[in-house]
C-alpha positions as a Python dict, from the first residue, in 0.01 Angstrom:
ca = {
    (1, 'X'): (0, 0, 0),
    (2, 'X'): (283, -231, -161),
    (3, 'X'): (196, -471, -403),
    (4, 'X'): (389, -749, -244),
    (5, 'X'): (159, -717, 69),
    (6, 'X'): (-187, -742, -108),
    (7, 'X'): (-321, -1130, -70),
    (8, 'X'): (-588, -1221, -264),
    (9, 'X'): (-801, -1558, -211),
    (10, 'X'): (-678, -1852, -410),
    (11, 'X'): (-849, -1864, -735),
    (12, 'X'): (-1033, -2196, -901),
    (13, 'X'): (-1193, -2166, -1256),
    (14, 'X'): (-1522, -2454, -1286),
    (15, 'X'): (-1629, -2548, -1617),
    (16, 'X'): (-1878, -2228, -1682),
    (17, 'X'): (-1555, -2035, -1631),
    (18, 'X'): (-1375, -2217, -1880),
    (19, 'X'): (-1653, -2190, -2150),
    (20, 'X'): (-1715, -1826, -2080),
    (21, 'X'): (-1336, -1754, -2146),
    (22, 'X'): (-1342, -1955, -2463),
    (23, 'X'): (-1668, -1831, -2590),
    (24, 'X'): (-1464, -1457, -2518),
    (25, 'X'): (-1124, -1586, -2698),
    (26, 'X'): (-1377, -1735, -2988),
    (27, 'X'): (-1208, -2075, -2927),
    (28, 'X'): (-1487, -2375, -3014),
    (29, 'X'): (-1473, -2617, -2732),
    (30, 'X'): (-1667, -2898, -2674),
    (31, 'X'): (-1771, -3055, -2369),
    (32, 'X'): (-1506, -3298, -2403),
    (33, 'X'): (-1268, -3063, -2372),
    (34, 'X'): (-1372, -2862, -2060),
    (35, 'X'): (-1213, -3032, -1827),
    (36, 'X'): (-898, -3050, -1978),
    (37, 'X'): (-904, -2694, -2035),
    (38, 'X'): (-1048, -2647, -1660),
    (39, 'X'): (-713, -2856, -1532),
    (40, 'X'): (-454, -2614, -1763),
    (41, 'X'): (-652, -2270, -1639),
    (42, 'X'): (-671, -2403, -1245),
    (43, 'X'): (-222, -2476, -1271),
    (44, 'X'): (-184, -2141, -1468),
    (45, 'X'): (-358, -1967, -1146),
    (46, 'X'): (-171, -2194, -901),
    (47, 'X'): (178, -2091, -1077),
    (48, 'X'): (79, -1741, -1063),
    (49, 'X'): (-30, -1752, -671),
    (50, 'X'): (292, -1941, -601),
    (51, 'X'): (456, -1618, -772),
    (52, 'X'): (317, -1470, -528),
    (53, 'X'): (529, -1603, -240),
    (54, 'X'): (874, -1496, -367),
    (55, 'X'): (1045, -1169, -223),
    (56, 'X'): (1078, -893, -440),
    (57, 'X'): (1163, -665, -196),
    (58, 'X'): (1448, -420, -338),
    (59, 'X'): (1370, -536, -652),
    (60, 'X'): (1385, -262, -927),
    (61, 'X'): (1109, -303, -1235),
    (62, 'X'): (1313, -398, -1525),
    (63, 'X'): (1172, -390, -1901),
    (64, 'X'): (1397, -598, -2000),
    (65, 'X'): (1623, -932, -1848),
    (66, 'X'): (1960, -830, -1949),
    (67, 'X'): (2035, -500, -1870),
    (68, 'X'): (2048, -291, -2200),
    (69, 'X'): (2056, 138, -2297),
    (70, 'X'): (1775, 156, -2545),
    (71, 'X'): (1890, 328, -2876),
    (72, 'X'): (1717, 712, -2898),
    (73, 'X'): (1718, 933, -3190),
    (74, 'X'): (1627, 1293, -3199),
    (75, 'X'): (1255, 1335, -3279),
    (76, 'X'): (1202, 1472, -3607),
    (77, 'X'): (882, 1564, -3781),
    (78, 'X'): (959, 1441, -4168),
    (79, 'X'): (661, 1408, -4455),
    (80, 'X'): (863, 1124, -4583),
    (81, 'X'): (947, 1287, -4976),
    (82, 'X'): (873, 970, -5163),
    (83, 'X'): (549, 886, -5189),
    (84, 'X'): (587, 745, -5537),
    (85, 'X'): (775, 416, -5383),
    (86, 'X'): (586, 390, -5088),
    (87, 'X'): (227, 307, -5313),
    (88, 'X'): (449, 150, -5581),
    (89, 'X'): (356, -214, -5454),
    (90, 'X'): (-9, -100, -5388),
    (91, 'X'): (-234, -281, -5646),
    (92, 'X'): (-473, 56, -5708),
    (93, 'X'): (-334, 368, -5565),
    (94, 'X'): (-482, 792, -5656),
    (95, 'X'): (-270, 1059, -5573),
    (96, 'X'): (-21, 845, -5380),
    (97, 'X'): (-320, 682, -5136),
    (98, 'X'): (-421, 332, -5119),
    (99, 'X'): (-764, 272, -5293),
    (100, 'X'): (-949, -63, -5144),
    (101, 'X'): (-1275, -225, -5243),
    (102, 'X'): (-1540, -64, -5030),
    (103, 'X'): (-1627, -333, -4776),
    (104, 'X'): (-1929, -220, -4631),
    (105, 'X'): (-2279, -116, -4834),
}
């Protein structure tokens, strides 16, 4: 099947919606703001679905939006050789690893 030729129902976000996605973002919201928030959400989805309607038909998937070579080098496997300045900056280093405060008991 081709993407262009799945349709999905129109979507609508109501106010549990809204709270459940910024209770999962760990955004505070108050009740306030819901609706607000409810109106932004409900035009994102209508922008997408509208996307929806254009033809991509011979399209060809891009990574990019001006056409560009992307730079390549040979993969080599290096250790680096200078550990010394890469821990030189490091406030407590031991045989050229970090060292950080334990954080958990």
């Amino acid at each position: 099947m081709i993407c262009n030729e799945i349709r999905l129902e129109p979507m609508s976000v109501d106010a549990t919606t809204v709270r459940r996605i910024a209770h999962l973002a760990r955004i505070a919201v108050t009740d306030d703001d819901i609706p607000h928030l409810q109106g932004e959400l409900n035009a994102i989805l209508a922008f997408v679905e509208e996307l929806d309607t254009v033809d991509v038909t011979g399209v060809e998937p891009m990574t990019s939006v001006t056409p560009m070579a992307l730079i390549q080098r040979e993969d080599v496997v290096t250790d680096g050789g200078y550990p010394d300045d890469i821990v030189a900056n490091a406030p407590m280093t031991e045989d050229h690893f970090f060292m950080v405060p334990k954080v958990v008991e």
